[in-house]
C-alpha positions in Angstrom: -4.6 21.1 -22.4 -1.9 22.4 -20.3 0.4 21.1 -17.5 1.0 23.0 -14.5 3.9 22.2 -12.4 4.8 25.5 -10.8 3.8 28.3 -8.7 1.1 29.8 -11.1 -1.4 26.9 -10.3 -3.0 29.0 -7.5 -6.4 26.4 -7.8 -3.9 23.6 -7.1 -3.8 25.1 -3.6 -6.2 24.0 -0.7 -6.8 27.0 0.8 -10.6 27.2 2.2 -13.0 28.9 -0.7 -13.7 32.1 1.5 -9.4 32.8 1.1 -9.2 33.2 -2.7 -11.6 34.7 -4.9 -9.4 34.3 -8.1 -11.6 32.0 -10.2 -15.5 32.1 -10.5 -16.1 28.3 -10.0 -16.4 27.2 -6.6 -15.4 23.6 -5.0 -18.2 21.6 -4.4 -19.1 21.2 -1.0 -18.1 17.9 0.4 -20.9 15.2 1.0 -19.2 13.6 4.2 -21.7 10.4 4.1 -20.4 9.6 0.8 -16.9 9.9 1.5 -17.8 7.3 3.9 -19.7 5.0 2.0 -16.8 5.4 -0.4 -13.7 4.7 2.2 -15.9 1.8 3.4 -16.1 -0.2 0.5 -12.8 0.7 -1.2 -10.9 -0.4 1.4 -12.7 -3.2 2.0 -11.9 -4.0 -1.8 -8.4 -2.9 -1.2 -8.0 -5.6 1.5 -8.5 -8.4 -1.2 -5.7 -7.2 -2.9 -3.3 -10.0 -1.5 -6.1 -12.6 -2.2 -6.2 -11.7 -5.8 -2.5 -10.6 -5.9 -1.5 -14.6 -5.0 -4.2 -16.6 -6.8 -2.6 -14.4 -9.9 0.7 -14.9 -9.5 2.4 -18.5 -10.3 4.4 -20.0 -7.2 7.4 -18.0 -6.6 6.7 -15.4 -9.3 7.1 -11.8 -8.1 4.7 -9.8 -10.9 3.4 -6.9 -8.5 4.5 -4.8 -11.3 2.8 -6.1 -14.2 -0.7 -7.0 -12.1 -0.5 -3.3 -11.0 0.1 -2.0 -14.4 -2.6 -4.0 -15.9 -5.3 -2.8 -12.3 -4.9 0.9 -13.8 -4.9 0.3 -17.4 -8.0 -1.3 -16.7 -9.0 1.3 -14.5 -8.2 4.1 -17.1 -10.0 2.2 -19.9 -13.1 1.7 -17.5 -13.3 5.5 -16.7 -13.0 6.9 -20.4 -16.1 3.9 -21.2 -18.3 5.6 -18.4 -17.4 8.8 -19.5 -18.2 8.2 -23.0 -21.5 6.6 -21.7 -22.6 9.8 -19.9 -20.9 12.4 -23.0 -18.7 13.8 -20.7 -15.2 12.9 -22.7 -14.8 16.4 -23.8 -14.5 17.5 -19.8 -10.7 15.6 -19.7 -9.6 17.4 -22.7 -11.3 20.8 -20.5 -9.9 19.9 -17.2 -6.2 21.4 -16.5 -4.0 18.9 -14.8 -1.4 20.1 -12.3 1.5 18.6 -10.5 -1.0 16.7 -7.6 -3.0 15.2 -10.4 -0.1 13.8 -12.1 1.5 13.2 -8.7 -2.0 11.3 -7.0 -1.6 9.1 -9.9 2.3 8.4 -10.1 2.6 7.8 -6.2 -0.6 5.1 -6.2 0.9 3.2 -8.8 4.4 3.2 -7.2 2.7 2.3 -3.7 0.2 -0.1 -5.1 3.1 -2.1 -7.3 4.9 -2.4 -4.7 2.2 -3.5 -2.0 1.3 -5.9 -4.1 4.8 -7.7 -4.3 5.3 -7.2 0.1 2.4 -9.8 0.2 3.8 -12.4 -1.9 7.3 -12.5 -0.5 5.6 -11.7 3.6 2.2 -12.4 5.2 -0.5 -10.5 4.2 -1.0 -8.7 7.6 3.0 -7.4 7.8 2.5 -6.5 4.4 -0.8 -4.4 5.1 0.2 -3.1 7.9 3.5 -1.3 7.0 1.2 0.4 3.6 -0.8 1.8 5.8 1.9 3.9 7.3 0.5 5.9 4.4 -2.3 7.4 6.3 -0.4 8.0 9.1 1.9 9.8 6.6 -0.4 11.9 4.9 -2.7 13.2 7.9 1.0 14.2 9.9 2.0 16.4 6.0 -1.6 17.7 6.0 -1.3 19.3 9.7 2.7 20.4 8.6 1.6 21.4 4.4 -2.2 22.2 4.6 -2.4 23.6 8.2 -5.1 20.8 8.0 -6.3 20.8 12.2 -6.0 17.8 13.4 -8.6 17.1 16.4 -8.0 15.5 19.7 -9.8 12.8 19.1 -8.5 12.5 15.2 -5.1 12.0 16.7 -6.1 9.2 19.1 -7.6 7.8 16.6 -4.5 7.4 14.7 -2.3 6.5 17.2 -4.9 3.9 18.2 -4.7 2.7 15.0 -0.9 2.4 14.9 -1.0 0.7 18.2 -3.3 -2.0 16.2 -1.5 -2.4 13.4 1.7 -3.7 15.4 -0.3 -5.8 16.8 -2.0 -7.2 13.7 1.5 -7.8 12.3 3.2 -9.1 15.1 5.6 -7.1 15.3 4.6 -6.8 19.4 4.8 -10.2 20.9 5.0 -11.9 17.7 7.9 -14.0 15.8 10.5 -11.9 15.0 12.5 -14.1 12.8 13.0 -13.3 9.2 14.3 -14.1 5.9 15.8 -12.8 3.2 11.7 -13.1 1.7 10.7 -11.5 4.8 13.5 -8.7 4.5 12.7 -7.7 1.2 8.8 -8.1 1.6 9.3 -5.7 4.8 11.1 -3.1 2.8 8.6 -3.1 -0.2 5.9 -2.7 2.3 7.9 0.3 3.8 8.4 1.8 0.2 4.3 1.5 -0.3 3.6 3.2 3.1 5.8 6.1 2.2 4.2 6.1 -1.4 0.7 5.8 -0.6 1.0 8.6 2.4 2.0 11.0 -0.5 -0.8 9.9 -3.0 -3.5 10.4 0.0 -1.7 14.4 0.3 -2.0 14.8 -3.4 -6.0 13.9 -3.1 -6.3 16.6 -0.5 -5.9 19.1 -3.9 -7.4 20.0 -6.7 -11.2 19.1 -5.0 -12.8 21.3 -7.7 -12.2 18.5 -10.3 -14.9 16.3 -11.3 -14.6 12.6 -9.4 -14.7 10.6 -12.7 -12.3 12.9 -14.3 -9.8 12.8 -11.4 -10.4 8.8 -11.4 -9.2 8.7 -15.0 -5.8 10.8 -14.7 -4.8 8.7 -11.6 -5.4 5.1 -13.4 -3.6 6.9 -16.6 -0.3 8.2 -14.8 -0.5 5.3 -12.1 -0.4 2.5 -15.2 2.6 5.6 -16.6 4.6 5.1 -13.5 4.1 1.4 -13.5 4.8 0.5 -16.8 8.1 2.3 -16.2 8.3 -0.4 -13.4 7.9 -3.1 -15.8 10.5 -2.0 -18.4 13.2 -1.8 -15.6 12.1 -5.2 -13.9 11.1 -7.2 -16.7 8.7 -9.4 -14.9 8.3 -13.3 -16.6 4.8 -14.2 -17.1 5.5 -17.5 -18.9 4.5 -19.5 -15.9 0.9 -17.6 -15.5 -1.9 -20.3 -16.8 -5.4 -19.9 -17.6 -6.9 -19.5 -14.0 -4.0 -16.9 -12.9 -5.3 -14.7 -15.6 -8.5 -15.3 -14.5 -7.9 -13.9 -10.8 -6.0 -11.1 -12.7 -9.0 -10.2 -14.1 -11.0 -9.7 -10.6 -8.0 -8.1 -9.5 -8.4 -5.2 -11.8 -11.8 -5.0 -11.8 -12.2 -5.4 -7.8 -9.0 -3.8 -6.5 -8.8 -1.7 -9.5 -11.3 0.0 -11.3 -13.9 -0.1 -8.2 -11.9 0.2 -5.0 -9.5 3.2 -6.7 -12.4 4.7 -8.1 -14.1 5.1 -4.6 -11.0 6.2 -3.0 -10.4 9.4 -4.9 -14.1 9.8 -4.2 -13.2 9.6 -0.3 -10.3 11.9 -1.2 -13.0 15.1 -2.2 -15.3 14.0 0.8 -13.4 13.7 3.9 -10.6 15.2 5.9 -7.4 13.3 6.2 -7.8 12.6 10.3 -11.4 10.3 8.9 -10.2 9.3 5.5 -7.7 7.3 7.4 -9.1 6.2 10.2 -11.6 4.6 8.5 -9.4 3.1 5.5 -7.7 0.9 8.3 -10.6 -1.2 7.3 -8.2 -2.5 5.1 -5.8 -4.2 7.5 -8.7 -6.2 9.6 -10.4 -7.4 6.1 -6.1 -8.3 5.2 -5.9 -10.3 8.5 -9.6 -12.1 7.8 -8.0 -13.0 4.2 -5.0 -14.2 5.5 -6.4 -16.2 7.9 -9.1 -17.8 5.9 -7.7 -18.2 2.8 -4.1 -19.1 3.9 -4.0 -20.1 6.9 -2.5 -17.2 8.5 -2.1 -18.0 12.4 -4.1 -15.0 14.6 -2.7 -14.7 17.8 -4.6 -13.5 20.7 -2.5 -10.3 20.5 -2.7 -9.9 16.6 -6.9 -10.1 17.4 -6.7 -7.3 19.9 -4.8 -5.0 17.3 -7.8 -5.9 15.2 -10.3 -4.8 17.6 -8.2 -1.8 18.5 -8.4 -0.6 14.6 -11.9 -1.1 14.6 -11.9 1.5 17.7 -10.1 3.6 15.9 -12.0 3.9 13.1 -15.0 5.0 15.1 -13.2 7.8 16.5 -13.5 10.2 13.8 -17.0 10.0 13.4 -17.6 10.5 17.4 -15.4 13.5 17.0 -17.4 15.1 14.1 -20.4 14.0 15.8 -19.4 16.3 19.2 
């Protein structure tokens, strides 16, 4: 097995397959309705996170870290079993890596550990809302890195989006008090925008590598990149008892091994303009957790930026529909 980090890689490159004629195996085309079956429910599993993330965590313990690390080491082990299942082991060993596999990987953990920690320390919405900057992020370095086209209707869709998401958070017409919780919550949820916006650009490569395989490398170097996480922090889980390890669990099964699974499956399927449009799905199911589960206030305005995310995610598929 060997890594590629450098110019060389020339499959590494998304170019479309009609460009480059350099290697006899072919992408597969994309199935576009299973991208969105796949986007659907992962961010719908995504938006649970906090849930999980909180019922895991004892009062005022910060362990986005260590829940992260343990959502992709469950994740990893959970690919190599279905792999084993279906005799397909021998294809990781076959499969080169490159610097977007290992990148995908290292940037989801990063994003994911710190998401994780913005929605203890702020409300679930703020926190949601400023990770999915990401999208934003990635579809704007697509149109500058891929020469990805980004559609008329792709771009209202984003910037409809946007608009939504300040209102979900309230960060139009909302309280804009803060403490030093909310500061720091703010600023992880910044860093997990940026981070995630880079792992969704590293998904737009290396599309001629199986799902399952792909699935596996991002669970292994996202748990690499978190446990590095861990060792600087040192989280304490002395206080976690019997039922927090129990929502752990659900966490990494849930908002680990299923909704990251699906997403890298988006990732093959979809361009960047729908992949996140529709993954905003995340922030309205956020919102519905918030305000169920915790008691979240929804103001009229915060429910508007709901409806207008909603919007937006139709957008897309009107545009590929015309």
């Amino acid at each position: 097995m060997t890594v590629s980090l450098g110019a060389p890689a020339r499959a590494d490159i998304a170019v479309p397959p009609a460009a480059v004629r350099t290697t006899p195996v072919a992408a597969p085309r994309p199935n576009r309705r299973l991208g969105i079956v796949a986007i659907v429910v992962s961010a719908t599993a995504m938006g649970a996170a906090g849930l999980f993330g909180r019922k895991a965590s004892p009062d005022g313990a910060v362990l986005g870290e260590a829940l992260t690390l343990g959502r992709m080491a469950v994740g990893a082990l959970g690919m190599l079993v279905l792999l084993a299942a279906t005799r397909r082991l021998g294809q990781v060993r076959r499969e080169r890596l490159s610097w977007s596999v290992v990148g995908g990987g290292v940037f989801l953990g990063l994003s994911l550990a710190t998401y994780l920690s913005a929605t203890v320390l702020t409300d679930l919405s703020r926190a949601v809302v400023l990770h999915y900057l990401g999208p934003v992020v990635a579809t704007v370095l697509a149109r500058v890195v891929l020469k990805e086209r980004i559609a008329r209707l792709d771009a209202l869709s984003i910037g409809t989006a946007f608009a939504g998401m300040l209102l979900a958070a309230g960060f139009v017409g909302g309280d804009a008090s803060s403490g030093e919780h909310e500061t720091l919550g703010t600023v992880l949820g910044v860093a997990s925008g940026l981070f995630y916006g880079a792992a969704l650009l590293c998904y737009r490569y290396r599309r001629d590598m199986p799902s399952d395989v792909r699935c596996f490398w991002n669970f292994a170097f996202g748990a690499v990149a978190t446990g590095a996480m861990v060792v600087v922090t040192r989280p304490d889980l002395s206080g976690m008892t019997t039922e927090n390890w129990m929502w752990a669990g659900g966490f990494f099964a849930v908002c680990g091994l299923l909704a990251l699974g699906l997403l890298v499956v988006a990732g093959k399927h979809l361009r960047a303009a729908e992949l996140s449009g529709l993954s905003y799905l995340e922030v309205v199911v956020a919102l519905a957790v918030g305000m169920l589960a915790f008691g979240e206030a929804v103001s009229t305005l915060a429910a508007l930026g709901a409806g207008l995310i909603l919007l937006s995610m139709a957008l897309p598929l009107v545009a590929r529909a015309r």
